[in-house]
TORKE-497955 format. One line per 5 residues: number of its first residue (from 0); their letters; for each residue y, z, x of C-alpha. Coordinates in Angstrom, 2 decimals, padded with zeros to 5 digits. Layout:
N
NUM) a) Y/Z/X; ...;
//
This chain:
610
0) xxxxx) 000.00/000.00/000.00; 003.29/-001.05/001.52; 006.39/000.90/001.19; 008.90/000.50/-001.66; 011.84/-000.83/-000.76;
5) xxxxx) 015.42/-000.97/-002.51; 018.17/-003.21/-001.22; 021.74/-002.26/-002.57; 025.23/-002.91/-001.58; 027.97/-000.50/-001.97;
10) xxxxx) 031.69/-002.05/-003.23; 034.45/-000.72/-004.38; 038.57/-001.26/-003.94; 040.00/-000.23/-000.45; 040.14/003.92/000.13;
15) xxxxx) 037.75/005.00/-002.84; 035.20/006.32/-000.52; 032.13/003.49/000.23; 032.26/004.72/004.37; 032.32/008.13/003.38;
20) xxxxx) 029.55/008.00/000.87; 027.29/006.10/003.20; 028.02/008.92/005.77; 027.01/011.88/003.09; 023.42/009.39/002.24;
25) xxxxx) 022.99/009.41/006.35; 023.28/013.05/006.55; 021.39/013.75/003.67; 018.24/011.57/003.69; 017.61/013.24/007.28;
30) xxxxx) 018.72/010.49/009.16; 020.55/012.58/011.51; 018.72/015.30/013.37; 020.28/018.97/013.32; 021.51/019.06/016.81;
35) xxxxx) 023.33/015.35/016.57; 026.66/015.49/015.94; 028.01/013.22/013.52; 031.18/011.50/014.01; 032.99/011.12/010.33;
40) xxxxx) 032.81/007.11/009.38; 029.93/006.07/011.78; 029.75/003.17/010.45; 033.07/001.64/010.93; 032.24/001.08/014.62;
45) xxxxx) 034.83/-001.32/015.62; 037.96/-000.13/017.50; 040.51/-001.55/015.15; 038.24/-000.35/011.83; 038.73/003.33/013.11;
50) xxxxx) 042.64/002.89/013.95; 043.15/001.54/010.58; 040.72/003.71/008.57; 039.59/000.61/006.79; 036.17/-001.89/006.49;
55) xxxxx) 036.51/-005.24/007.91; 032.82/-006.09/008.63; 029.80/-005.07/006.23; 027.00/-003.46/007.94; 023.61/-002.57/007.03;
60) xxxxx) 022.51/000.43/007.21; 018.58/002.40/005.91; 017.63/005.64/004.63; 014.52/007.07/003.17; 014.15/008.85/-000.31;
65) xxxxx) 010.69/010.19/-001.33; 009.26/007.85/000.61; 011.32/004.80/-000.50; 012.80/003.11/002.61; 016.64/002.33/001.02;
70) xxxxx) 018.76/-000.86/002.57; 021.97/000.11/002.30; 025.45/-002.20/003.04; 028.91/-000.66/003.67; 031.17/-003.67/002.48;
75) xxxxx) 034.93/-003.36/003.17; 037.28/-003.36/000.19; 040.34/-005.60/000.96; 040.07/-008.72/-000.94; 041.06/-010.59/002.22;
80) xxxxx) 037.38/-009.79/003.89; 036.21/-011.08/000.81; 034.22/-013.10/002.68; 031.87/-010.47/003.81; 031.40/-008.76/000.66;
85) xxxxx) 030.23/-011.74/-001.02; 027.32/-012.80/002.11; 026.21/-008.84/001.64; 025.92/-009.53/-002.44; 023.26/-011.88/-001.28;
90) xxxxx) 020.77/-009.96/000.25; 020.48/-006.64/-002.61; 018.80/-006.09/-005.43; 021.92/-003.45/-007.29; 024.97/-002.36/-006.71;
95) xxxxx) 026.65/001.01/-006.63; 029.81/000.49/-007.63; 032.88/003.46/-006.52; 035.77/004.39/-008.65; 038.24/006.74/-007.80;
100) xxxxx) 038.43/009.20/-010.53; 042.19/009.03/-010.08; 043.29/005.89/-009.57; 040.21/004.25/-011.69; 039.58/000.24/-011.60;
105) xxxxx) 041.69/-001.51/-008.98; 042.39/-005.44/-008.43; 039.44/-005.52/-005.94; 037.29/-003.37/-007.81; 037.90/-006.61/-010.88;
110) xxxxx) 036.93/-008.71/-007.30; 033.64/-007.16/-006.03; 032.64/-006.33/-009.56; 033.07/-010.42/-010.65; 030.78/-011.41/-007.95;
115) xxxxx) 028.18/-008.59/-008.73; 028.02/-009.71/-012.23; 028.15/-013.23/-011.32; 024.57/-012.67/-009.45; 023.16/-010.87/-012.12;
120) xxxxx) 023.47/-007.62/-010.73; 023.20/-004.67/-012.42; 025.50/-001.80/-011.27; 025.56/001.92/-011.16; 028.84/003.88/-011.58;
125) xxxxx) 029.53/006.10/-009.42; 032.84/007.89/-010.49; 034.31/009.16/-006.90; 036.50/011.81/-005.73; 036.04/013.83/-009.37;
130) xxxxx) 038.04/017.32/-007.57; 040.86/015.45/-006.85; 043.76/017.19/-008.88; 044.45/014.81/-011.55; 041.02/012.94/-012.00;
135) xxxxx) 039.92/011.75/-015.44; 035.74/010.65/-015.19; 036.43/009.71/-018.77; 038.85/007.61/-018.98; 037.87/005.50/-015.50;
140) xxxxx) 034.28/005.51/-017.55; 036.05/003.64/-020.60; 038.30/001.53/-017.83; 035.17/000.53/-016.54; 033.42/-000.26/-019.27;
145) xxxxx) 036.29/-002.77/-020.77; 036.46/-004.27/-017.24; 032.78/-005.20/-017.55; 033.17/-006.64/-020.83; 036.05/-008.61/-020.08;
150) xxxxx) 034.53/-010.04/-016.47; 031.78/-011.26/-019.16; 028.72/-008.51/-018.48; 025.38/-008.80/-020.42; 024.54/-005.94/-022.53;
155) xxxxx) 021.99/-005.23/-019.81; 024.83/-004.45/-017.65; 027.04/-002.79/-019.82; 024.53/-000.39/-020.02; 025.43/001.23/-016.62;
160) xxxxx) 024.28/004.95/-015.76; 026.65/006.83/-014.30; 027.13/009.35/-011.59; 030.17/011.84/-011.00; 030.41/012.75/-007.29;
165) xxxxx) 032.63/013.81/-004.46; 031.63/011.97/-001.16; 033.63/014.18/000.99; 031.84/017.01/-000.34; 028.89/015.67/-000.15;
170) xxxxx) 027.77/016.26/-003.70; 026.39/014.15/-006.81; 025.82/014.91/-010.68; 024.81/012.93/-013.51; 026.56/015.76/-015.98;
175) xxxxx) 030.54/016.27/-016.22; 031.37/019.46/-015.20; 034.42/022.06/-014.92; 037.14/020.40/-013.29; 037.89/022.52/-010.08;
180) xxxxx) 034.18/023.24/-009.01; 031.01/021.63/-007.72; 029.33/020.51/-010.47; 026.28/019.48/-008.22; 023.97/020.84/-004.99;
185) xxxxx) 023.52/017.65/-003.21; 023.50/013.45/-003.39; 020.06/013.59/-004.96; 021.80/012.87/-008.53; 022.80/009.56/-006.59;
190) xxxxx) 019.15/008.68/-004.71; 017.17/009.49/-007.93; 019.70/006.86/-009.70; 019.40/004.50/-007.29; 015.47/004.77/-007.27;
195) xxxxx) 015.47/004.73/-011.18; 017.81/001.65/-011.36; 017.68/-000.64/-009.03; 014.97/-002.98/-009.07; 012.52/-003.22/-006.23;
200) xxxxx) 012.37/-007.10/-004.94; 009.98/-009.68/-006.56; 008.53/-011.62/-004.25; 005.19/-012.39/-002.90; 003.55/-011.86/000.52;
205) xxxxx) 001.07/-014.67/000.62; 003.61/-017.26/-000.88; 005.09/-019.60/002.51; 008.16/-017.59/004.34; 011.43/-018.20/002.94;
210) xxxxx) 014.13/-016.22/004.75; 017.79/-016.95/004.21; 020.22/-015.90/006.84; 023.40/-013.33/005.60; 024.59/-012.25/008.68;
215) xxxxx) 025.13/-013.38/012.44; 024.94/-010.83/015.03; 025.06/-011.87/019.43; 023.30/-009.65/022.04; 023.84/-010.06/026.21;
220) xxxxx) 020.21/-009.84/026.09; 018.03/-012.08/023.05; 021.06/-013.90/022.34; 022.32/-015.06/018.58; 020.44/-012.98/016.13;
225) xxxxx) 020.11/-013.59/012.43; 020.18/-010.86/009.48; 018.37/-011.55/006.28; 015.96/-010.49/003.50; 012.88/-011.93/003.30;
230) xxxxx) 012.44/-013.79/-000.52; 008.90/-014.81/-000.42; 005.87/-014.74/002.59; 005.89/-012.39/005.67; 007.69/-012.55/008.73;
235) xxxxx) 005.72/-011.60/012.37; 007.42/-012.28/015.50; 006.01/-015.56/017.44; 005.99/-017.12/014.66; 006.79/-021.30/014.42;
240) xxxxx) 009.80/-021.74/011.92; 011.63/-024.59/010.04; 015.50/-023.52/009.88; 017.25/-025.62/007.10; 020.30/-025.87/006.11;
245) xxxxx) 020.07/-026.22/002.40; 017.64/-028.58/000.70; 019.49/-031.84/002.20; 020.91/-030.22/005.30; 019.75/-030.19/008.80;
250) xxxxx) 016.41/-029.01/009.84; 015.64/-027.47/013.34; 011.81/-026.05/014.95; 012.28/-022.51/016.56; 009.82/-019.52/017.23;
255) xxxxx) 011.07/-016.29/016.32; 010.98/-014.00/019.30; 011.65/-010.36/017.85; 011.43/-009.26/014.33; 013.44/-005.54/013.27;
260) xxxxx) 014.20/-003.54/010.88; 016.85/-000.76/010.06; 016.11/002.59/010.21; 019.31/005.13/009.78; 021.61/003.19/012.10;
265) xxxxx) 019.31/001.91/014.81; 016.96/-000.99/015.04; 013.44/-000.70/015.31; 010.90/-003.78/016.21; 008.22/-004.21/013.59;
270) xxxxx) 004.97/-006.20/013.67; 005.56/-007.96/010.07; 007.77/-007.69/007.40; 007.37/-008.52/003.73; 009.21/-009.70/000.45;
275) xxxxx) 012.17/-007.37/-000.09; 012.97/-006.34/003.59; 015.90/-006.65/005.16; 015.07/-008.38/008.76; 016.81/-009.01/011.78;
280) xxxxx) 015.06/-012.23/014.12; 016.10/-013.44/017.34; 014.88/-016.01/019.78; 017.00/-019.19/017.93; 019.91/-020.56/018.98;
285) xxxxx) 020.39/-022.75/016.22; 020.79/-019.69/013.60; 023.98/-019.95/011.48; 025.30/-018.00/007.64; 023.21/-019.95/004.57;
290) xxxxx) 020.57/-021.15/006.49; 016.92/-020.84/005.50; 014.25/-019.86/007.46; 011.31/-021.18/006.12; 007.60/-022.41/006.71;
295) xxxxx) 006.91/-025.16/008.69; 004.39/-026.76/006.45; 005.52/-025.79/003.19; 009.30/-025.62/003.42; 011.38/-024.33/000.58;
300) xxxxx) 015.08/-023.87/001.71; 017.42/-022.29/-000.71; 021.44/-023.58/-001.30; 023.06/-022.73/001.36; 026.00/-019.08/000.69;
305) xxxxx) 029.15/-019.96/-000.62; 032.22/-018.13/-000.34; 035.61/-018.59/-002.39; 037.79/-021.18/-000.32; 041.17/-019.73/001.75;
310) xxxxx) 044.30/-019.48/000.25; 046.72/-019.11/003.46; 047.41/-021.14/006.41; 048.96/-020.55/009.77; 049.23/-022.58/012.74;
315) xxxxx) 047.81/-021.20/016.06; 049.50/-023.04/019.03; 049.34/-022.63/022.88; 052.41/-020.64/023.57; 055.28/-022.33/025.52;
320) xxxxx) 057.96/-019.83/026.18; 059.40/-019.00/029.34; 057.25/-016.10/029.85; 053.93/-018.22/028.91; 051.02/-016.94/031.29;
325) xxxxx) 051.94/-014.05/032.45; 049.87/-011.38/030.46; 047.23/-012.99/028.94; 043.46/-014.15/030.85; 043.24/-017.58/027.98;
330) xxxxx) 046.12/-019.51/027.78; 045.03/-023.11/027.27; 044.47/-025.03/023.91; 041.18/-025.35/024.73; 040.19/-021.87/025.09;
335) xxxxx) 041.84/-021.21/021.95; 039.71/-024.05/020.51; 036.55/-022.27/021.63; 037.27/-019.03/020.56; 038.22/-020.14/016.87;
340) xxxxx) 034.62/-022.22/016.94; 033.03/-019.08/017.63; 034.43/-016.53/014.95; 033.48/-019.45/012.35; 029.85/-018.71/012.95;
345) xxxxx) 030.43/-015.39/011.81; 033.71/-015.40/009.89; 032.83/-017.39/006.44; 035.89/-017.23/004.74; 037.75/-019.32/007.54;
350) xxxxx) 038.47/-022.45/008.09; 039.68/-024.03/011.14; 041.05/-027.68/011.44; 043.13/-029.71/015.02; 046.10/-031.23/013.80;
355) xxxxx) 047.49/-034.45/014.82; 050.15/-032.38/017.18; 048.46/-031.09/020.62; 047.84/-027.95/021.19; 048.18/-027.05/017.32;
360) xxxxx) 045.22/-025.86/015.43; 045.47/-025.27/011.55; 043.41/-021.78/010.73; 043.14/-020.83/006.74; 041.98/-017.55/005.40;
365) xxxxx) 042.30/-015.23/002.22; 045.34/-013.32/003.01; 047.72/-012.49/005.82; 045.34/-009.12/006.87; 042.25/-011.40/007.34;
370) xxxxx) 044.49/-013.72/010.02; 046.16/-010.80/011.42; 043.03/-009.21/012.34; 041.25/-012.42/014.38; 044.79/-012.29/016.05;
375) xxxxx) 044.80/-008.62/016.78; 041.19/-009.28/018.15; 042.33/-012.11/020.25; 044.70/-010.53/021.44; 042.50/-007.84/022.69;
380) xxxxx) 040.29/-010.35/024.22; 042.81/-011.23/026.89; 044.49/-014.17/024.73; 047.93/-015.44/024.84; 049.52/-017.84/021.98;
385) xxxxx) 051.83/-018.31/019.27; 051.19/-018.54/015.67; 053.80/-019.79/012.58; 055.33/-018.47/009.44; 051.78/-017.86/006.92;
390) xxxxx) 051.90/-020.71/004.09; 049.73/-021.06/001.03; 047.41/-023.83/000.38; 048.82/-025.75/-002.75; 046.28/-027.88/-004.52;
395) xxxxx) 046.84/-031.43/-006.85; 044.94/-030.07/-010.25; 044.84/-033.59/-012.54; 047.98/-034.87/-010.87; 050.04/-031.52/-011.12;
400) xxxxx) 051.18/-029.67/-007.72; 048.97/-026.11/-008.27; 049.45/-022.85/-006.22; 047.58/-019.64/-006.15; 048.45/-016.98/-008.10;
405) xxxxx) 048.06/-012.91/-007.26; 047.29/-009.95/-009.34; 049.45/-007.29/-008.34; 049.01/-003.59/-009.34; 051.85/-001.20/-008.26;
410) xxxxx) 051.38/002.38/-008.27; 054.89/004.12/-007.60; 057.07/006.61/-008.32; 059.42/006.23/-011.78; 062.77/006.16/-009.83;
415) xxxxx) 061.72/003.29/-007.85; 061.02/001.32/-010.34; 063.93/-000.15/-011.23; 063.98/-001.90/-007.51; 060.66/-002.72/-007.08;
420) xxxxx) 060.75/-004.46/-010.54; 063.81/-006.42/-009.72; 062.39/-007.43/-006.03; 059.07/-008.58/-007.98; 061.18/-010.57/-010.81;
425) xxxxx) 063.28/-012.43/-007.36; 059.57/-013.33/-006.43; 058.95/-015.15/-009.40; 056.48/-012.37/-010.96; 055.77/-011.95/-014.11;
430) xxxxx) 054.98/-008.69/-015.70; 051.57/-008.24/-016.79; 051.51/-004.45/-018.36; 053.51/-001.48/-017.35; 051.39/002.10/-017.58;
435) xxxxx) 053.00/005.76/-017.00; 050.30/008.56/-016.08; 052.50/011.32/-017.97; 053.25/012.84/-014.09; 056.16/010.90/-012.93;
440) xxxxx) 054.21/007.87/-011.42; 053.63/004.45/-012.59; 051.46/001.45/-012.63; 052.40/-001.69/-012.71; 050.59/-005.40/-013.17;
445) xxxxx) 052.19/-008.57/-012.04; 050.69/-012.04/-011.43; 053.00/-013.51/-008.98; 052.34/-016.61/-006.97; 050.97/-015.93/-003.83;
450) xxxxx) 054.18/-016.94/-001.87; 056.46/-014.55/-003.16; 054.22/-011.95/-001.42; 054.40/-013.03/001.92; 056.59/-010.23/003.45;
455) xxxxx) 056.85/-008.12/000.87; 054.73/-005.67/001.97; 057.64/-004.51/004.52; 059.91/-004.05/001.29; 057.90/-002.52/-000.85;
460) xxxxx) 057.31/000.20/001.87; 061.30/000.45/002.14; 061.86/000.12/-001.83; 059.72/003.19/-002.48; 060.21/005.02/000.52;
465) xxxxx) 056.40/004.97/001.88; 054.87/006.55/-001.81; 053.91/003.44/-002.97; 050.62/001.79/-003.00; 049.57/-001.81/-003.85;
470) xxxxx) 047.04/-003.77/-003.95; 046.35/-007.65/-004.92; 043.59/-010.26/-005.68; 043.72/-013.78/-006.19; 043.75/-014.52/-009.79;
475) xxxxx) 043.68/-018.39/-009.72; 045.79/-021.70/-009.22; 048.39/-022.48/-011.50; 051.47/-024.82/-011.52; 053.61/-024.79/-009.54;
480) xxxxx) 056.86/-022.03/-009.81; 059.98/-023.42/-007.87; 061.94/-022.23/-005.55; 061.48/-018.43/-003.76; 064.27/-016.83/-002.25;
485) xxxxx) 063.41/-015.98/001.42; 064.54/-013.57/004.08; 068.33/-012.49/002.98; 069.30/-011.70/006.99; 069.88/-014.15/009.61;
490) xxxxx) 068.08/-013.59/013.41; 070.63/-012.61/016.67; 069.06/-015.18/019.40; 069.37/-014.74/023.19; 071.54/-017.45/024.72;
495) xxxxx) 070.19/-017.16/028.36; 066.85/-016.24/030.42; 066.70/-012.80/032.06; 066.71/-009.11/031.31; 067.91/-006.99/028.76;
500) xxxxx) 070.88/-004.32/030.15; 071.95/-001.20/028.52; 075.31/-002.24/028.46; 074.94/-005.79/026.57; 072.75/-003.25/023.94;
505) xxxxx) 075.76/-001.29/023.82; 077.94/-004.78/022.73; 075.66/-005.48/020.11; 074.90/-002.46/017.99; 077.12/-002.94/015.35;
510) xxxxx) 076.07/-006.91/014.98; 072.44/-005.77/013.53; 068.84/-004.37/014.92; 067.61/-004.86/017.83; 063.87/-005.72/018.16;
515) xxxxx) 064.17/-005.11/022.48; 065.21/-002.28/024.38; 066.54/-002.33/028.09; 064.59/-003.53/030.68; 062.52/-006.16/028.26;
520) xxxxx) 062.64/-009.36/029.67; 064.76/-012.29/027.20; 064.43/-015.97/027.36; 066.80/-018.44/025.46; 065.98/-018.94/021.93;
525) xxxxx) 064.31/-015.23/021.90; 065.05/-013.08/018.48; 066.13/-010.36/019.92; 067.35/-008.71/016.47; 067.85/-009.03/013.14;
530) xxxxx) 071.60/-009.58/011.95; 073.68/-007.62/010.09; 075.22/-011.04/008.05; 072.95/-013.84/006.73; 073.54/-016.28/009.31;
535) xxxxx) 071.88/-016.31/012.78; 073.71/-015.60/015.56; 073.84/-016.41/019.66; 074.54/-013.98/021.59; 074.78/-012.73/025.30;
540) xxxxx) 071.65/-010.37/025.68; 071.98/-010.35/029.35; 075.45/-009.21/029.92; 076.58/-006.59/032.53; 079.76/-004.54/033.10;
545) xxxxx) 081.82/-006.24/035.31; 082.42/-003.71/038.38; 086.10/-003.04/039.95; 086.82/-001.07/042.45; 089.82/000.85/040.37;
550) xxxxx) 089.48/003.99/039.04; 090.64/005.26/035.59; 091.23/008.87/034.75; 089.55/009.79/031.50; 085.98/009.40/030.93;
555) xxxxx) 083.87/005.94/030.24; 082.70/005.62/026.85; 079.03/006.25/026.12; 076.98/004.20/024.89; 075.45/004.67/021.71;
560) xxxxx) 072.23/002.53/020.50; 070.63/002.79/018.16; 066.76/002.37/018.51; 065.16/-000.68/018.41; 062.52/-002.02/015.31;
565) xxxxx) 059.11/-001.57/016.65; 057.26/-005.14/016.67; 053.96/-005.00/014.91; 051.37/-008.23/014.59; 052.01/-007.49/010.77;
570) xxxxx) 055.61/-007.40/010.94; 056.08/-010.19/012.90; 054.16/-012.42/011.02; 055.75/-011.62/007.64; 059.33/-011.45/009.19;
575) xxxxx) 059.24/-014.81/010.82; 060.93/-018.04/008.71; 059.88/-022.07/009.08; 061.30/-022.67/011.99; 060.46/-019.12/013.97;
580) xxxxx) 057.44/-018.47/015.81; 055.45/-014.95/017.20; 054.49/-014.96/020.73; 050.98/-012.82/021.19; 049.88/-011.80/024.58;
585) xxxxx) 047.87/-008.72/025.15; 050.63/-006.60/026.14; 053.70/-007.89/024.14; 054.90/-009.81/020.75; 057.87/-011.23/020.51;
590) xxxxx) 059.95/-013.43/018.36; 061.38/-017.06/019.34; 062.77/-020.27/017.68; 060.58/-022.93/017.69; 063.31/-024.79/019.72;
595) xxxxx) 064.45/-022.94/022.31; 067.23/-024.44/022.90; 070.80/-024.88/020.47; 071.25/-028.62/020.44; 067.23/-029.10/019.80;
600) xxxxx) 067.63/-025.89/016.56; 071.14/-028.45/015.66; 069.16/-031.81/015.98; 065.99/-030.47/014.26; 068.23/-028.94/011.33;
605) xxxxx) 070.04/-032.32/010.76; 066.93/-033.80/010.34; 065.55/-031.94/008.15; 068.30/-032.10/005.53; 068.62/-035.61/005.38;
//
């Protein structure tokens, strides 16, 4: 008799809990041993998931529950990593879906939940965070319950248990209890569910092996490796394999060198694996996201794993400032080339095209977090480049000009509503449904094309002085809106190459804010600040005090500065207008005009008017 097995996926919007809940199954289905100590999180293992506190990448994880060996994925809940919750939807069986008991449904909860549903998933409720001050299981319950209905649920899945728990507590319960205490001892409530609920797989062992490849993973030592659940037949390492590409796609021979398994976070070799298990094979090269891996004699590939296309575009170019070279290891087009090729084999939601300009590669993903983070990585990596002003792929629907369209939800404060509403109206939102929580905070629901966001993160943070939160989702295309108003300041741009001097700082504090300090070097046609006016402005960033050699009684006048904006990846990239470009190296990013120099900015604006 083999073991059972249960494959699920845990999704929910971003900060309801799905890392922390994982961590309290670890713990509790003895995955640790006593003596280990258990860093909070464990499986957010990348350096930039654990300085951001969110999921980018879904991992797989295994437990074991009265002797049911349990697949679990941690899937990350920003709709721009999309992408990887939907490959993870693939390979399980249920879902256990988190809502905050505070917040309730989100615009990615709506996300993850369509796709589950789509697949024919049934979910299991699990009503988070339940001793938060202000949580109401019953009303996120009924919030639920509509969103099902109106994503188009079966009664099958309507019919969802549900489970009240606090994952930071590390407790479960399938009964409401006082508010204030622990209404249960432990996450059993939440294993026994999971048991109860989610179907074991249906497949059979002696059928011909059909494996279909979810994941990519690379190791120094067996090279690419593929991560999967086995449909149908049995896996053994050695084995001769047909990989396919879908039934019409490409077909390649390998031999599978290594077969694994999960157990609690590591990786254990196994001598066969059945229908239902959730695999990891190495030993070929040719592996890739949607292919098959399937019998040689009796082949049956399935369609290859789609993913919702990008919305947003940016153009990655080799970076030609002054300063080009200097800090970063990769510097060519080339390099940059290869490196994009590579994160496609993992990255599905990407797409990367050359453009008829050299040097100028056009990348599209969901959102301006998704690009963002391949250039923070990149970055990292020891490469150097520019990239342009994000831009949203517009579509011809039966001869009309389409864009995409977000769902916004706003949670703020009611005295900043009155700004944020007006900022969102500017944007070409439209109000969607406006909800007070009786304690001085409100929710509001926009659909807004996807345009009017770009940068408005930064002002939203400044409208509601850092207690807002806000989330959106891509809600489809639709025609397109006009006009949007763009950045209402102009840019102060250095008018020479050298370095920065306390006393040219000094000079131009009351023009605007700086984005350099003293010491930083400057080339010309570097941002060096925003200005104060709506125009953009040249100035003398290099300037020193001319030195006598008289004397004046009296004291010299000290300088006053005030400090400069702090340049973030993010900020940079939402800041920047058509013509404007962020230089990345690993050590700096700075702002420059495409054209560096005046006449070219005069020429190129002449041009473009007529």
């Amino acid at each position: 008799m083999s073991t059972q097995i249960r494959n699920i996926a845990i999704i929910a919007h971003v900060d309801h809990g799905k890392t922390t809940m994982v961590d309290q199954l670890l713990r509790q289905s003895g995955t640790f041993a006593d003596h280990e100590k258990v860093v909070d999180t464990v499986m957010d293992n990348n350096a930039i998931e654990r300085e951001r506190g969110i999921t980018i990448l879904a991992k797989n994880c295994a437990v074991s529950w009265e002797g049911t060996h349990i697949n679990v994925i941690d899937t990350p809940g920003h709709a721009d990593f999309g992408g990887e919750v939907e490959r993870a939807l693939s390979m399980v069986d249920g879902v256990v879906l988190l809502i905050d008991a505070q917040e309730g449904p989100m615009p990615q909860t709506r996300f993850v939940t369509k796709k589950a549903l789509a697949l024919g998933l049934k979910p299991i409720v699990v009503v988070n965070k339940v001793d938060k001050p202000g949580a109401d299981p019953d009303k996120v319950i009924n919030a639920a319950f509509d969103l099902f209905d109106k994503l188009g649920a079966t009664d099958e899945q309507l019919d969802f248990p549900v489970v009240y728990a606090s994952g930071i507590n590390g407790w479960s319960s399938l009964e409401e209890g006082v508010p204030g205490e622990q209404w249960g001892k432990d996450m059993s409530a939440l294993f026994n569910t999971i048991l109860k609920h989610v179907p074991s797989h249906e497949g059979d062992a002696s059928e011909p092996l059909q494996l279909q490849i979810s994941a990519i993973d690379f190791s120094t030592f067996v090279g690419r490796i593929g991560v999967g659940r086995v449909n149908s037949g049995t896996v053994r390492p050695g084995m001769d394999v047909l990989v396919m590409e879908g039934p019409d796609g490409k077909q390649v021979k390998g031999r599978i060198n290594q077969v694994l398994t999960f157990e609690g976070l590591e990786r254990v070799q196994v001598k066969e694996a059945r229908p239902g298990d959730i695999v990891l094979i190495n030993g070929i090269d040719e592996i890739g996201i949607g292919v098959t891996v399937t019998d040689i004699n009796d082949p049956r590939p399935l369609p290859m794993l789609k993913v919702d296309e990008p919305t947003l575009t940016m153009n990655f170019c080799v970076n030609t400032s002054p300063l080009a070279g200097r800090e970063g290891k990769f510097v060519t087009s080339r390099q940059i080339w290869d490196r994009l090729q590579k994160e496609l084999q993992h990255n599905m939601a990407l797409r990367v095209k050359e453009t008829s300009e050299d040097g100028i590669f056009e990348v599209s993903g969901r959102g301006e977090l998704h690009l963002t983070i391949l250039l923070e990585n990149m970055r990292r990596e020891g490469y150097e480049l520019a990239v342009s002003k994000p831009r949203v792929v517009f579509r011809e629907i039966d001869g009309v000009l389409c864009e995409p369209i977000e769902l916004v939800t706003a949670d703020i404060e009611e005295g900043h509503q009155g700004g944020v509403m007006q900022a969102l109206g500017e944007r070409k939102g439209e109000l969607v449904n406006m909800e007070p929580d009786g304690r001085g905070r409100v929710r509001l629901e926009y659909r807004i094309p996807a345009r009017g966001l770009i940068g408005f993160s930064n002002e939203f943070l400044n409208l509601t002085r850092g207690s807002g939160l806000i989330a959106n989702i891509f809600d489809g295309y639709e025609e397109h809106r006009g006009d949007i108003g763009s950045r209402k300041n102009g840019v102060l741009i250095s008018m020479d190459d050298g370095e920065i001097f306390t006393y040219a700082l000094g000079k131009l504090d009351d023009r605007g804010r700086m984005f350099v300090k003293a010491g930083d070097p400057v080339y010309e046609g570097m941002i060096v600040g925003i200005h104060s006016r709506d125009n953009d402005l040249v100035v003398n960033a290099t300037r020193t005090k001319q030195l006598t050699n008289f004397r004046v009684s009296g004291k010299e006048d000290a300088i006053k500065i005030t400090p400069p904006i702090e340049l973030t990846l993010e900020y940079g990239v939402e800041f920047i207008e058509d013509d404007e470009l962020v230089e990345i190296t690993p050590k700096s990013i700075r702002l420059r005009k495409r054209h560096l120099k005046e006449h070219e900015r005069k020429r190129a604006s002449r041009e473009s008017t007529v």
